[in-house]
C-alpha positions, 0 to 999 in steps of 0.5 A, spaced: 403 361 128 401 365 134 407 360 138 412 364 132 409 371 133 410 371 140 417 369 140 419 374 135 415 379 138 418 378 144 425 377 142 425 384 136 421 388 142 422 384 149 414 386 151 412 384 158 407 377 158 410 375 152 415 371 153 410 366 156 409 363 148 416 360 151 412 356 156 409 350 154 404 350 160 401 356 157 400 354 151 397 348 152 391 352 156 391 358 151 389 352 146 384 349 150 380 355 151 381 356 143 379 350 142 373 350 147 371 358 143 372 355 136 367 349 138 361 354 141 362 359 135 362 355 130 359 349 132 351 353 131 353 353 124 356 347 122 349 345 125 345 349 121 348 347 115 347 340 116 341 340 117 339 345 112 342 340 107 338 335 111 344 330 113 341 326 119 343 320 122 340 313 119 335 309 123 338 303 126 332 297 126 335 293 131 335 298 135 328 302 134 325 298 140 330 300 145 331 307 148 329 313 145 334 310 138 327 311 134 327 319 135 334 319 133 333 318 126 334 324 122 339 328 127 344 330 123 351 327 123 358 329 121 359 333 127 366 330 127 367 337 123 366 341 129 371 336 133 376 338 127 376 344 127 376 346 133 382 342 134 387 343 128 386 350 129 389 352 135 394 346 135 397 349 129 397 356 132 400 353 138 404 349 138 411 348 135 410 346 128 417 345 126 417 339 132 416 332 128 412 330 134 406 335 133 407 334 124 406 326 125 401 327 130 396 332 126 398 328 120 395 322 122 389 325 126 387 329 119 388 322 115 383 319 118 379 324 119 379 325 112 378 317 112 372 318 116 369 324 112 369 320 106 365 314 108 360 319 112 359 323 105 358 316 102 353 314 107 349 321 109 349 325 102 350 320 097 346 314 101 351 309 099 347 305 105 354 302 109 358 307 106 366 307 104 367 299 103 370 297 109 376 294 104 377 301 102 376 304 109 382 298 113 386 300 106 387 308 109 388 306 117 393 301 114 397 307 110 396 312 115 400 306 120 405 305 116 406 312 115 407 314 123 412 306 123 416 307 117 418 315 120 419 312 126 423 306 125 427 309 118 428 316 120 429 316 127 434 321 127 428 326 126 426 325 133 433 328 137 439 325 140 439 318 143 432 317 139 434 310 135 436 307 141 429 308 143 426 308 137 423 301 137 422 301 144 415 302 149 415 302 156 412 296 161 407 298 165 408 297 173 416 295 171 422 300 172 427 302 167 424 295 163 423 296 157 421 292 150 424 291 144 418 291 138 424 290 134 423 289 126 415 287 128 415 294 129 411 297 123 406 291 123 405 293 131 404 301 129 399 299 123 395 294 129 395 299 134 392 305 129 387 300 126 384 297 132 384 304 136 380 309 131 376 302 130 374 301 137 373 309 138 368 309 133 364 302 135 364 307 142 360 312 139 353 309 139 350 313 146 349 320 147 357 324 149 359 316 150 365 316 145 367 325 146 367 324 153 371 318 154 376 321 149 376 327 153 378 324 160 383 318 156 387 325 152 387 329 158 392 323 162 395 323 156 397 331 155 400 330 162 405 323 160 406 327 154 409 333 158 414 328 164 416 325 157 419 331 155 421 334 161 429 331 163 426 332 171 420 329 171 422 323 166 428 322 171 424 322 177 419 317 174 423 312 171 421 313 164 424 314 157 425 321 156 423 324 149 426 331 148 420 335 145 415 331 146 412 334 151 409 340 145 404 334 144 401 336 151 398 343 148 396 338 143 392 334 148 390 341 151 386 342 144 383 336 144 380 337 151 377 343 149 374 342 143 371 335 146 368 339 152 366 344 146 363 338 143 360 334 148 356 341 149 352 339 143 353 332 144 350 331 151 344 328 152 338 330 148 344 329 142 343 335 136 348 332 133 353 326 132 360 326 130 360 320 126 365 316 122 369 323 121 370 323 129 371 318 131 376 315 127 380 322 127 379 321 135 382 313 135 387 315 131 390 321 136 389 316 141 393 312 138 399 316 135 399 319 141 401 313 145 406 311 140 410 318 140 410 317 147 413 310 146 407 308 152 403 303 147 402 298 153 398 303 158 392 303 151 389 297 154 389 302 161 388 308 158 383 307 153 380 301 157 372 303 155 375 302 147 378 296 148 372 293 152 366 295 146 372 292 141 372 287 145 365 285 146 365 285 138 369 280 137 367 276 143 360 277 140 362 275 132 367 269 134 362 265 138 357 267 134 360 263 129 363 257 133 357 256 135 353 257 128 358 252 125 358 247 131 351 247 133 347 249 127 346 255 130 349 262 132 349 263 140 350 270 143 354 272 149 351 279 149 344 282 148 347 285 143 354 290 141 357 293 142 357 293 150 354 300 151 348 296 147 349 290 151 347 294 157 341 298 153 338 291 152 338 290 160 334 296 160 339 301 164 337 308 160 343 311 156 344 317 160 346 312 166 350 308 162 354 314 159 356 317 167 358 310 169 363 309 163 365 316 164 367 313 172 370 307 169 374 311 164 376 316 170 378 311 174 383 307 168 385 315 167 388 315 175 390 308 175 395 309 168 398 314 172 399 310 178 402 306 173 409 311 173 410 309 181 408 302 183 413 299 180 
C-alpha cells in the first residue's frame, strides 16, 4: 500500500527521496524495520491478553524431569500472532501486491496460519488435549499444496514470459545450467514439500528461540536467492534461472526476518511466550513456498537443514520403534527421545547451549547454500 502511494506521489508530484519506493532494496529494509516495530508494540499486548484469558502452554510429563520443562507450563502460547502480524503487515505495505510471487506466498503463509491457529485454539481454550485431529490438520496442508501446484503448473503464464518453460523445473545444487523436470509429479512433489516443511518447523519448536531463530537465518539466505533470481544480471552471473519478479519475495523475506527478530525478543531464553502451532506451521510454509517460487526446491534439505534433521529423527525414531517392536517383541529406540534437540536435552546439555549451536549449524548450512551457486 505504501509501495502504491510512493509511486503515485512521486510520479503526480516528483518530490525528492520518493522514487526510492522504486527500489527493491529499499523496501526490503523498510520492511524489516516495520516488522521489527510492529512486534515490540504489539507484542506486549498480545501477551497480556493471552495471559489475562490465561492461554498457557500444557505440561508435557515426558519432559517434567528434563531441564527447566516443568516451570514452562502455563506460559502462554499462540504468539504465532505476534510473528503474523508483524509479518503480513508490512509485507502488504511494501511489497508489489499485483505480483502473483507475493499473492501466492502470502496465501500460502496465512493458510497455514490459520491452520495452526485453529488447532491451537482447539488445544489451549477449548482444552481439546491433541488439538485439530491430525487428519483434518494434514487435510488443509494437502489443499494449500495443491493450491501453490496447481497456480504454478496450470497457469504459468501468470508468472511473465518464458515461465512455462520453467515451470516445472527446479535447480540442482552444485551443477550449472542443469536442471530437473518435475514433470506431471509436480502437484504431489509441491503437496510433499509444503506438507514436510510446515510439519518439520513445528517439530523444531520444542526449545526457547530454537525454531524463530532457525527460521530467521534460513529466510534471510533465502531473501538474498530470491533478489539474484529476479535480477537478469546477477542470475546470468550465477547461472541460475532467472524469474522476473521474484525478487518482490526478498521484502517479503526482509519482513519475515524482522518480525522473527521481533519474536525472538520475547522468545529467547527465559521464553514469555511460545508461538505454537499458528507459528510454526505459517513459518514452515514460507519456507517452502518460497523455495518452490524460486524454483530451488533441492537446496531445502541445505537451507533448512536444522528442520530437516528434527524431522528426521522423528521418523528414524517411529520407524525403528516399530520394526523393532514387531521383531523382537519390543519397540527399541535410537534416540533418548524426539525430536532431536530432546535428544540432546536427555544427555544433559542445557537448552540455551543446544539453541546457540543449532543457531551455528543453521548459519553454516545458510553460507554453504549460497556457496552452492558457485561451486559448480
Amino acid at each position: 500500500m505504501l509501495y502504491y502511494l510512493g509511486i503515485y506521489l512521486e510520479e503526480q508530484f516528483a518530490p525528492p527521496g520518493f522514487s526510492l519506493f522504486q527500489f527493491v532494496t529499499f523496501r526490503a529494509a523498510a520492511a524489516a524495520v516495520t516488522a521489527l516495530l510492529i512486534a515490540f508494540v504489539i507484542g506486549p499486548r498480545i501477551l497480556e491478553a493471552l495471559r489475562r484469558r490465561q492461554i498457557g502452554e500444557q505440561a508435557k510429563p515426558e519432559l517434567a524431569q528434563t531441564g527447566n520443562h516443568r516451570q514452562k507450563a502455563g506460559t502462554p502460547t499462540m504468539g504465532g500472532l505476534i510473528v503474523l502480524s508483524s509479518l503480513l503487515i508490512p509485507a502488504l505495505l511494501w511489497t508489489d501486491l499485483n505480483n502473483v510471487y507475493v499473492v501466492l506466498i502470502l496465501v500460502v503463509t496465512s493458510f497455514l496460519g490459520a491452520v495452526g491457529f485453529l488447532d491451537d485454539y482447539l488445544k489451549v481454550v477449548k482444552k481439546y488435549k491433541k488439538g485439530l485431529i491430525a487428519r483434518y490438520k494434514l487435510i488443509g496442508q494437502v489443499f494449500i499444496g495443491m493450491v501453490l501446484g496447481g497456480t504454478i503448473y496450470f497457469f504459468p503464464e501468470l508468472f511473465g514470459a518464458n515461465f512455462e518453460e520453467l515451470h516445472t523445473l527446479t535447480t540442482i545444487p552444485f551443477e550449472k545450467n542443469l536442471n530437473f523436470d518435475f514433470d506431471v509429479l509436480y502437484i504431489p512433489i509441491i503437496i510433499l514439500i509444503l506438507t514436510f516443511t510446515s510439519n518439520a518447523v513445528n517439530l523444531t519448536d520444542g526449545l526457547d528461540g530454537l525454531a524463530i531463530g532457525t527460521v530467521g537465518i534460513a529466510t534471510l539466505a533465502l531473501g538474498l536467492i530470491c533478489y539474484v533470481s529476479g535480477n537478469v544480471k546477477f542470475s546470468s552471473y550465477l547461472s541460475i534461472m532467472y524469474l522476473p519478479g521474484s525478487d518482490e519475495l526478498s521484502i517479503f523475506c526482509a519482513a519475515l526476518g524482522g518480525a522473527a527478530l521481533g519474536f525472538l525478543w520475547y522468545n529467547s531464553h527465559p521464553a514469555q511466550i511460545f508461538m505454537g502451532d499458528t507459528g510454526s506451521l505459517a513459518l514452515g510454509g514460507a519456507i517452502g513456498g518460497l523455495c518452490i517460487l524460486i524454483k530451488k526446491e533441492f537446496l531445502l534439505p541445505i537451507i533448512g537443514g536444522v528442520f530437516f534433521a528434527e524431522a528426521l529423527s522423528v521418523v528414524i525414531q517411529v520407524s525403528y520403534f516399530k520394526y523393532t517392536k514387531r521383531k523382537y517383541g519390543e519397540g527399541r529406540r535410537v534416540f533418548r527421545m524426539t525430536p532431536l534437540h530432546h535428544h540432546f536435552e536427555k544427555c544433559g546439555i542445557h537448552e540455551s547451549k543446544i539453541v546457540t549451536r543449532f543457531y551455528i549449524i543453521a548459519t553454516l548450512l545458510a553460507i554453504l547454500t549460497m556457496m552452492t551457486f558457485k561451486v559448480r
